[in-house]
C-alpha positions in Angstrom: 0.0 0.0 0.0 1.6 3.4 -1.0 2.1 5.8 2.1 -1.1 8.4 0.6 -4.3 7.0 -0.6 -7.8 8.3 0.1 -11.2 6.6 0.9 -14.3 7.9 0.1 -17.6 6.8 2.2 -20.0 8.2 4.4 -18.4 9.3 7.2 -20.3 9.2 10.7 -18.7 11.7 12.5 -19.6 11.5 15.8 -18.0 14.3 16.9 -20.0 16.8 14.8 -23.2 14.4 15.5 -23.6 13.8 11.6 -23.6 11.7 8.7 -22.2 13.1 5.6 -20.2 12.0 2.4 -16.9 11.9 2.9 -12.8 11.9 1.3 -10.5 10.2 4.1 -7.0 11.3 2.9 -4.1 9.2 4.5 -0.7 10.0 4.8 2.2 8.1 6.5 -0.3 6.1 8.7 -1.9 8.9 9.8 -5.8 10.6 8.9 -4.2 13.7 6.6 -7.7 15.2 5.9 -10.8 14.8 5.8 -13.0 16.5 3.2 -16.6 16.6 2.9 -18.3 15.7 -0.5 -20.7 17.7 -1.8 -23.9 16.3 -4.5 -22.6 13.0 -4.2 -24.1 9.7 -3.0 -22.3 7.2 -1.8 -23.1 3.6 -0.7 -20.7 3.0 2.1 -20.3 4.0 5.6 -16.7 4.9 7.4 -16.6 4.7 11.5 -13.7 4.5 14.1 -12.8 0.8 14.6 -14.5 -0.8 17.2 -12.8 -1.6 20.3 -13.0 -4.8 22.9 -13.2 -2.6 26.5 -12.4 -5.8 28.4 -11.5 -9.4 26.7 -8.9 -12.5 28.1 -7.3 -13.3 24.6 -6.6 -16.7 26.7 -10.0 -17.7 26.7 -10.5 -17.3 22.7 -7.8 -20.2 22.8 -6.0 -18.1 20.4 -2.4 -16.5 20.7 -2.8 -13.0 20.3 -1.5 -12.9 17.0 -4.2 -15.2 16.1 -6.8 -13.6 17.5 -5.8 -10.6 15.6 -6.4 -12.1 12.4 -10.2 -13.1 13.4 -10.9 -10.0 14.8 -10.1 -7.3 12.3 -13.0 -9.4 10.0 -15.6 -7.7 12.0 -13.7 -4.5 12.4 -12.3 -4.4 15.9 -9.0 -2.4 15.8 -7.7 -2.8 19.6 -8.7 -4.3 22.4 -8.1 -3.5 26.8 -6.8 -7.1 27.3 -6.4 -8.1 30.8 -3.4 -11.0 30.7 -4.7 -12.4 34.0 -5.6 -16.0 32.8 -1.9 -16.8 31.7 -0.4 -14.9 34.5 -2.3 -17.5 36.8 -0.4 -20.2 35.0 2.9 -18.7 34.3 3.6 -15.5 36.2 5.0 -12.4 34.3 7.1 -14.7 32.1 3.3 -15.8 30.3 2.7 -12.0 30.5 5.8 -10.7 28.5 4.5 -13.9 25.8 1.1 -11.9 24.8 3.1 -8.9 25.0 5.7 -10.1 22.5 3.5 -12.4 20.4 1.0 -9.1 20.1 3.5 -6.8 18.8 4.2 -9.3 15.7 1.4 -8.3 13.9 -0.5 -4.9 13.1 -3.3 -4.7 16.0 -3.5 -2.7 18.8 -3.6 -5.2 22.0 -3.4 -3.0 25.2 -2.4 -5.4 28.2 -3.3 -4.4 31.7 -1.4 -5.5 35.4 -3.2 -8.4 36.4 -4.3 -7.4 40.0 -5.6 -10.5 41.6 -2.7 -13.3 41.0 -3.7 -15.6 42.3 -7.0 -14.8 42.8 -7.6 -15.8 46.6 -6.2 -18.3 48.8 -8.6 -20.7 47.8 -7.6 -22.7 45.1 -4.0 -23.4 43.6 -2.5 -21.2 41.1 0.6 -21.5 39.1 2.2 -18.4 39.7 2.4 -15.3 42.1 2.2 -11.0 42.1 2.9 -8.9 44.8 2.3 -5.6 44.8 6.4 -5.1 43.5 5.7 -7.2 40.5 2.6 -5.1 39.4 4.2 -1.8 40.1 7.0 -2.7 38.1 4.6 -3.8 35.4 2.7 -0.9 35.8 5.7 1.2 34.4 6.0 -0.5 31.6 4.3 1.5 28.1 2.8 -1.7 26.4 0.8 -1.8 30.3 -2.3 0.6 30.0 -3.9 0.0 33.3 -4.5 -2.0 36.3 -6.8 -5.3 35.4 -10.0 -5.8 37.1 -9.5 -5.7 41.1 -11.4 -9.5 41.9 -10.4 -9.0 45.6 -13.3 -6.4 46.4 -13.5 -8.1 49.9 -10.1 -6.6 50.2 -10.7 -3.8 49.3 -13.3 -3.2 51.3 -11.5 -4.2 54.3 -8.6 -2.1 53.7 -6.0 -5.2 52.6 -2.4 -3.5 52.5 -1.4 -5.2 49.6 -4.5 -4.5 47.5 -4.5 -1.1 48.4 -0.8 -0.6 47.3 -1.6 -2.0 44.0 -4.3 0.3 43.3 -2.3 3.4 44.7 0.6 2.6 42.5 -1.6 2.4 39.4 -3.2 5.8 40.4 0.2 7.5 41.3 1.1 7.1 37.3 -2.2 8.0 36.1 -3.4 4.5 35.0 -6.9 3.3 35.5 -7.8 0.8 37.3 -10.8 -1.9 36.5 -13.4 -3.3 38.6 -15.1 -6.9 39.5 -17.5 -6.6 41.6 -20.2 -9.3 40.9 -23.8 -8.1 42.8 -21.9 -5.5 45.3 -24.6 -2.2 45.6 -25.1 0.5 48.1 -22.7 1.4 50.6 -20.3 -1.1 49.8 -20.2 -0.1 46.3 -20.0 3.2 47.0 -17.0 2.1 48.9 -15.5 0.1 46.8 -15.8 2.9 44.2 -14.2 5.2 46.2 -11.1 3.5 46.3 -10.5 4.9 42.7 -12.1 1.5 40.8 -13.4 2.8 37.4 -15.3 0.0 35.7 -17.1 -3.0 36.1 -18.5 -5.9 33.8 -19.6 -8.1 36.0 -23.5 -6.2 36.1 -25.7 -9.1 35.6 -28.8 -6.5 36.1 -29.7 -2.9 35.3 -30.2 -2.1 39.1 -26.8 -3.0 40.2 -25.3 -1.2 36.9 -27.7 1.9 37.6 -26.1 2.0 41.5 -22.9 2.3 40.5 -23.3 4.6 37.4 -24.5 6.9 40.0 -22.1 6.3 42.4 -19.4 7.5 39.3 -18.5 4.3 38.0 -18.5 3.5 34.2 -20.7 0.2 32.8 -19.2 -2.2 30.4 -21.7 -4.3 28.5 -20.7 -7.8 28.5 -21.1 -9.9 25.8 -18.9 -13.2 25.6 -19.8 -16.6 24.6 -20.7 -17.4 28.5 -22.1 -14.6 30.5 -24.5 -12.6 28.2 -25.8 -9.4 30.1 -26.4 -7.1 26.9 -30.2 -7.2 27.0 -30.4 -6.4 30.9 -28.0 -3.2 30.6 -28.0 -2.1 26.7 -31.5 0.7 27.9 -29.0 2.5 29.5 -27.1 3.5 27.1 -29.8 5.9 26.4 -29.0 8.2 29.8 -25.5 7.5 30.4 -23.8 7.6 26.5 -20.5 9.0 28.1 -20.3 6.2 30.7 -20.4 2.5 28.8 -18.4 0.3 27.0 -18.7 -3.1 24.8 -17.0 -6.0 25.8 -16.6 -9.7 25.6 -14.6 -10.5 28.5 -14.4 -14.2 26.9 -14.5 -15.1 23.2 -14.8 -18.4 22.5 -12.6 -19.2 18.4 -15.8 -20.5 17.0 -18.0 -17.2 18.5 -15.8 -14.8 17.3 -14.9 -16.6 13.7 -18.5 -15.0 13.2 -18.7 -11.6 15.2 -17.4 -9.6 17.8 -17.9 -5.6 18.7 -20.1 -5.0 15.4 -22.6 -7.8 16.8 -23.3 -5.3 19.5 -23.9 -2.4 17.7 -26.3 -4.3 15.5 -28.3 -5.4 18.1 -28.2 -2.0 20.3 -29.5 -0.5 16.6 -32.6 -2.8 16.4 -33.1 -1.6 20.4 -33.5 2.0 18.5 -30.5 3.5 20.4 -28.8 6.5 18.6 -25.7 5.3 16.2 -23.9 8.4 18.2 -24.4 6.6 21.3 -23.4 3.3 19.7 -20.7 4.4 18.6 -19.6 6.4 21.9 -20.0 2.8 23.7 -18.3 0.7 20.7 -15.3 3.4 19.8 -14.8 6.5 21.8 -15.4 5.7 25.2 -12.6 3.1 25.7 -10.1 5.2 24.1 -10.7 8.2 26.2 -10.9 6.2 29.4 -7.9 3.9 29.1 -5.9 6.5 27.1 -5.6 4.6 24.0 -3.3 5.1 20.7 -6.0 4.3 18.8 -7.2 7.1 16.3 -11.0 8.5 16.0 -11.6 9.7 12.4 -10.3 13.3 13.2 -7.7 15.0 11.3 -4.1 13.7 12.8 -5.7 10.9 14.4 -3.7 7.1 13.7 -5.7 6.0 10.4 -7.6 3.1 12.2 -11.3 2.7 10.9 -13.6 0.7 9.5 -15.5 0.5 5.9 -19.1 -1.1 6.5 -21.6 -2.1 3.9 -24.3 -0.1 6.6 -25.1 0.8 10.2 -27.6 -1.4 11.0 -26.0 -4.5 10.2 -22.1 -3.2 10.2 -21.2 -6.2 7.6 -17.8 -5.1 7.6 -15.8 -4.5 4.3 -12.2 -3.0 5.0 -10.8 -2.6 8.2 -7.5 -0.2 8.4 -4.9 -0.1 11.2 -2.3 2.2 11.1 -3.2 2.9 7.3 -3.0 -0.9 6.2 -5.6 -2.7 5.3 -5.9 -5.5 7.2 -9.3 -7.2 6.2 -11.2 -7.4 3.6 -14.7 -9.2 2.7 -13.7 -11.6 5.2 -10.6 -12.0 4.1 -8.1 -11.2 6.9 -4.0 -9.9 5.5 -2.9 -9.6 8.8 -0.1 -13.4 8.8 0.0 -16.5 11.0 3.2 -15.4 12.9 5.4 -18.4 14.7 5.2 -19.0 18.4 7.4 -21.1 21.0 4.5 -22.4 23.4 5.4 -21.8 27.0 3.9 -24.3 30.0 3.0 -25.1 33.8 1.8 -28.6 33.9 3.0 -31.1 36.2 0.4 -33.6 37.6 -0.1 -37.8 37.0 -2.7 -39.2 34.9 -5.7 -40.4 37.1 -7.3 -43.4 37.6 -11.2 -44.4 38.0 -11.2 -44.8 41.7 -10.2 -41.6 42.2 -13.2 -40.4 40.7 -15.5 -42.2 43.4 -17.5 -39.7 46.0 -18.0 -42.0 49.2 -21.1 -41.8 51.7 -18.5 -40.8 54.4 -17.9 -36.9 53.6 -14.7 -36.4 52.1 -14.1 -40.0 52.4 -12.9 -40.2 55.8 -14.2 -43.0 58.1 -14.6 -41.0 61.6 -17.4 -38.3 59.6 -20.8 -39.1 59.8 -22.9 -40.4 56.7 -23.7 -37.8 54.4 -27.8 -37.1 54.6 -28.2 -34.0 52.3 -25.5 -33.6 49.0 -24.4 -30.0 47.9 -24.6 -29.2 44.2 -23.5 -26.3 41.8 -26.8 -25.5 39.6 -25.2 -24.0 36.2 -27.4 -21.1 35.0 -26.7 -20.9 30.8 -25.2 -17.8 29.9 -24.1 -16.3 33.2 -21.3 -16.6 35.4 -23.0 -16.9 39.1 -24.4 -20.2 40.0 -26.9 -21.5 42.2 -26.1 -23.3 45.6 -28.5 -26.1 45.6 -28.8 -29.0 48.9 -30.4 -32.3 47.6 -31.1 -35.0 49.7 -29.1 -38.3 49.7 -33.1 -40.1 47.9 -32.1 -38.2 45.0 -28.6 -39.8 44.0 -27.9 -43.5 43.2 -26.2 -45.1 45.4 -23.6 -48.3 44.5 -22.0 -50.0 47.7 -20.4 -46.9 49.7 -20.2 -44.2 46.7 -23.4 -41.8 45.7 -22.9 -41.8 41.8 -24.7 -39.6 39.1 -28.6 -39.2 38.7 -28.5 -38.6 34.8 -32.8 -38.5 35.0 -32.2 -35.5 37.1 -29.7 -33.8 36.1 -27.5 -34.5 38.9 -23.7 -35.0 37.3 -20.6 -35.4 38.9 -17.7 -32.5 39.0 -14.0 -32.6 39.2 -11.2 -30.5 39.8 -7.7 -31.8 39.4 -4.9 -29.7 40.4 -2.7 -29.6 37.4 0.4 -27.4 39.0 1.6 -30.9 41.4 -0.1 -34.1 42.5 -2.6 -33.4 45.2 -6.0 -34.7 46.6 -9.0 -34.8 43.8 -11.9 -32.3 44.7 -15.7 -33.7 43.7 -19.1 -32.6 44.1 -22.2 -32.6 42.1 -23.4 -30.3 39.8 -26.7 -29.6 37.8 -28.0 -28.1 34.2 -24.8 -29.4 31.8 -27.9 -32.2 30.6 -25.2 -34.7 29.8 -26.9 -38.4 28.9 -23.6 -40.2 28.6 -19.6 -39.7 28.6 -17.9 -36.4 29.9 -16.1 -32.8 29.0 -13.0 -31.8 30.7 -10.5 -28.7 30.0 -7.4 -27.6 31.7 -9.4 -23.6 30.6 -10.7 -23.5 34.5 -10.5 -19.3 35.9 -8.9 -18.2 37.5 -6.5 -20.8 38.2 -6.9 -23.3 35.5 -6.1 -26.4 37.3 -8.5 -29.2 35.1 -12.0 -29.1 35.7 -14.9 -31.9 34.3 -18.4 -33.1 34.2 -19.6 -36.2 33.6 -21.7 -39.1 34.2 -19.7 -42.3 35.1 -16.3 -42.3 36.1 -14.6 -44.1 33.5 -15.6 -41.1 31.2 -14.1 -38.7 33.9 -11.2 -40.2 34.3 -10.5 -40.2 30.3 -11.5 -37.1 29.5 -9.5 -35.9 32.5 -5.9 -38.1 31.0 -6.3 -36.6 27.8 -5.6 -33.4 29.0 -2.6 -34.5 31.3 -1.2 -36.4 28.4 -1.8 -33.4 26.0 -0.4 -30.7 29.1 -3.1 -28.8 28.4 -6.4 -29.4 26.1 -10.1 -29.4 25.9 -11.6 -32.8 25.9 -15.6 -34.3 25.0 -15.6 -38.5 25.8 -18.9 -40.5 24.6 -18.9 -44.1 24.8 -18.1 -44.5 21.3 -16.0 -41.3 20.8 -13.7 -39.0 21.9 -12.2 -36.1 20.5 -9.6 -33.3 22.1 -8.1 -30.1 21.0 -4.3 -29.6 22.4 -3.3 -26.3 24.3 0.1 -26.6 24.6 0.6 -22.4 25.4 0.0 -22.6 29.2 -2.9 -25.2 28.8 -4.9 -22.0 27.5 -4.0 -21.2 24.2 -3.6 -23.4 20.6 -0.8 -22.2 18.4 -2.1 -23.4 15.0 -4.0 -21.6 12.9 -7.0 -19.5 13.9 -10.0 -20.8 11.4 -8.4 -24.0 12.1 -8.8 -24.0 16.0 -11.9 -21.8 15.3 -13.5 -25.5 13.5 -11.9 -28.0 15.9 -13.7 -26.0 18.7 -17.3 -26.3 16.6 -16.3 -30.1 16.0 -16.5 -30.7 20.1 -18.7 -28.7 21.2 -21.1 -30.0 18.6 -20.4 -33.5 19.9 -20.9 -32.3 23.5 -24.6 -31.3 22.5 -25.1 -34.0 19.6 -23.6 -37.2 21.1 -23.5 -36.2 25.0 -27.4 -34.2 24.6 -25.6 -30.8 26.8 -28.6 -28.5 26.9 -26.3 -25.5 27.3 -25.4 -23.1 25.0 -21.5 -23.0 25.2 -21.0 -25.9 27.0 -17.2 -25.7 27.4 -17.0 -21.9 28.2 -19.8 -22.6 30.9 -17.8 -25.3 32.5 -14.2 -23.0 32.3 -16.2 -21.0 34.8 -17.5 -23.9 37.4 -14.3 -23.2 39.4 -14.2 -19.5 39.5 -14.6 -18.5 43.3 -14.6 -14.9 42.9 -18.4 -15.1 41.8 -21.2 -15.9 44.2 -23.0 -18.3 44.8 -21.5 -22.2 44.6 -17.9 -23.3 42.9 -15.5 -26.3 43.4 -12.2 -25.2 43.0 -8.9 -28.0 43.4 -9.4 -27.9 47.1 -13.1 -27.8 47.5 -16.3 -26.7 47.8 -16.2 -23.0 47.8 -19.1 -20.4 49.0 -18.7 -17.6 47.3 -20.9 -15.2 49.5 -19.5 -16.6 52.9 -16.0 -16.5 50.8 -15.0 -19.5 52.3 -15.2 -23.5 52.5 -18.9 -25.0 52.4 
């Protein structure tokens, strides 16, 4: 591409509040003019490139580089990517990977400090910052601001550590993100105060409206789990300055067909203004997290977007730095190679391990258990259910409870994968599976391997061809099997992204087809199972956790 070249369209401007044909002249990467056309009609629409306010590249099972390539399709330009999932696993040595693997290829990743590593005491992690480690990332360029603070308990009660982090973010003018699943009232306003700017954990537009007015700004989450557009997109209406898109986890096969411009679609058939829309989508998140990332204005980085129309936003060019990276679904942006970096370091398992005994926790001297605990899964959101069946409602084979399948009533595992270590079980509802199990060493927040299944043959299986792989996703049936290798941290693939993108259909088809799951995205649902820092019920690799008492059931 030569270094000037213009592109004509019609430009929505949404600085001026108008929509208006258009000349875009480019000059050495950067927007040189921009010149209105006068008696002329054109067919195309030009807008800033859409940005992803909060997303773990981890969880699309995608390198960053890959990623890249799936995401300038739909016209996303940058994204505010918190690192955390990898730093779990690997420390800041998987943080300086996605910072190196990014800057291979023309997109604009901007990682944050991971702020909760590991994210409580709870569960084993593979890695460990203090508040030294995030300062020092902190000053580092490529890091834009502090990731989402999990630890709102500490917070809240003043935790030396936490507060350190948060001061030393602040003390540099960096922002720093919230997580702060159901908190309202006082203790939001508290939590707020500490100078936490964001949250995407909203799951209704009561909680988001609390802390709007308490100063905090809203991101809409989208991802292929926890789906909380429709409860929060009305207030986009009132508070245009104060939300952002995001996906906080993409799943390859989700986000082979959409990402940002999805949301923009859908908040257009809601009726909200395309001004607003494109405040939430483009502006906000480059104003807030002080982005390079330009804005259609004269001088501005030549990022933006070429769409067929703004009420679909079918994408048709999408420009980064001047260069055309995509193109009628055609991406130009190259597969780049990778070394895959690791933490796995556990023993295959056997069946008996997978038993759950009528003595709790299997020890002879405890009382018989009368009334089991279970984990109800709710499709599409991130909170669970604590449910307490009683013992009736299991089968029961010599001196194990096993699976109900007619209810619904599966068994869980969490293996630690960092050492060899007791096996935490319970029972968990709503995965639907008739037969077989899913396993994956993608677990948040400290990705030790986590399964559901039926019978403990499956279990076990699904479970070894993870170990054996150091790192996978897994779906066992009693005539099939099939596994997708993660060999970067047990998070990420390094192959191809439209060919992990059609592996990941391939098993999560089977997991609905062959095993009957009734959930939507089986696999992201389950990566979630074992993530204590939201309410109500999760298992993590050393037990049952509560997540409102924030401590051992």
């Amino acid at each position: 591409m030569s270094a000037s070249f213009c592109v004509q369209g019609n430009l929505v401007d949404v600085w001026k509040k108008a929509i208006y044909p258009a000349e875009i002249k480019i000059e050495n990467s950067k927007i040189k003019s921009i010149t209105k056309i006068n008696n002329k009609l054109l067919e195309n629409y030009i807008l800033p490139g859409f940005i992803d306010s909060h997303v773990h590249i981890e969880s699309s099972m995608l390198i960053p580089s890959e990623f890249a390539r799936l995401a300038v399709l739909h016209g996303t330009v940058a994204t505010v990517s918190d690192p955390h999932e990898i730093a779990n696993v690997c420390g800041i040595e998987g943080i300086e990977f996605m910072i190196e693997n990014g800057k291979q290829v023309n997109f604009k990743f901007n990682f944050g400090a991971p702020s909760c590593v590991p994210a409580t005491i709870y569960e084993t992690a593979g890695a460990a910052l203090n508040s030294d480690d995030v300062k020092k990332l902190l000053q580092r360029d490529e890091i834009k601001y502090l990731s989402e603070m999990m630890n709102f308990p500490g917070v809240l009660n003043g935790d030396s550590e936490v507060l350190k982090k948060i001061s030393y973010a602040h003390a540099i003018n960096k922002p720093v993100d919230g997580h702060a699943p159901g908190l309202k009232g006082e203790q939001a306003k508290q939590y707020i105060s500490a100078g936490i700017s964001t949250d995407h954990e909203c799951f209704t537009a009561d909680e988001a409206l609390n802390k709007l007015q308490y100063g905090m700004k809203i991101l809409i989450r989208e991802g292929s789990a926890a789906k909380n557009f429709d409860a929060l997109i009305d207030l986009l209406n009132d508070y245009p300055n104060d939300i952002m898109f995001c996906s906080d986890d993409k799943h390859p096969d989700s986000l082979a067909i959409g990402h940002i411009n999805q949301l923009c679609a859908r908040a257009i058939a809601k009726g909200i203004d395309i001004f607003k829309i494109i405040q939430a989508a483009c502006v906000n998140p480059v104003l807030h997290y002080n982005l390079e990332v330009g804005l259609l204005r004269e001088g501005d980085s030549a990022d933006f977007i070429v769409a067929k129309d703004i009420i679909h936003f079918n994408n048709l060019q999408t420009y980064i730095n001047g260069e055309l990276v995509a193109a009628n679904q055609q991406t130009y942006i190259p597969s780049v190679p990778s070394t895959p970096i690791n933490h796995f370091n556990c023993k295959e398992v056997d069946i008996d391990q997978m038993k759950f005994s009528l003595k709790r926790y299997g020890h002879a001297d405890e009382e018989n258990i009368e009334q089991v605990y279970a984990i109800e899964a709710l499709d599409g959101q991130l909170i669970t259910n604590k449910l307490i069946y009683p013992l009736i409602d299991f089968n029961i084979e010599g001196e194990y409870i096993t699976p109900n399948i007619e209810k619904d009533l599966l068994k869980m595992i969490v293996v630690n994968r960092y050492f060899n270590a007791p096996i935490a079980k319970t029972f968990i509802k709503n995965f639907g599976l008739k037969q077989g199990a899913i396993a994956s060493s993608v677990a948040h927040d400290s990705h030790n391997i986590v399964a559901v299944g039926v019978d403990d043959y499956s279990l076990a299986r699904a479970i070894n061809l993870i170990i054996q792989e150091k790192g996978g996703i897994s779906c066992v049936s009693n005539s099939n099997e099939k596994l997708i290798s993660l060999p970067v941290a047990g998070l990420m693939s390094n192959k191809e992204a439209y060919s992990v993108a059609n592996d990941y259909t391939a098993i999560d088809t089977m997991a609905k087809q062959e095993l009957k799951s009734t959930l939507t995205s089986p696999f992201m649902t389950l990566s979630f199972m074992a993530l204590l820092v939201i309410p109500h019920l999760k298992l993590s690799d050393k037990g049952l956790f509560d997540g409102d008492k924030f401590d051992f059931v």
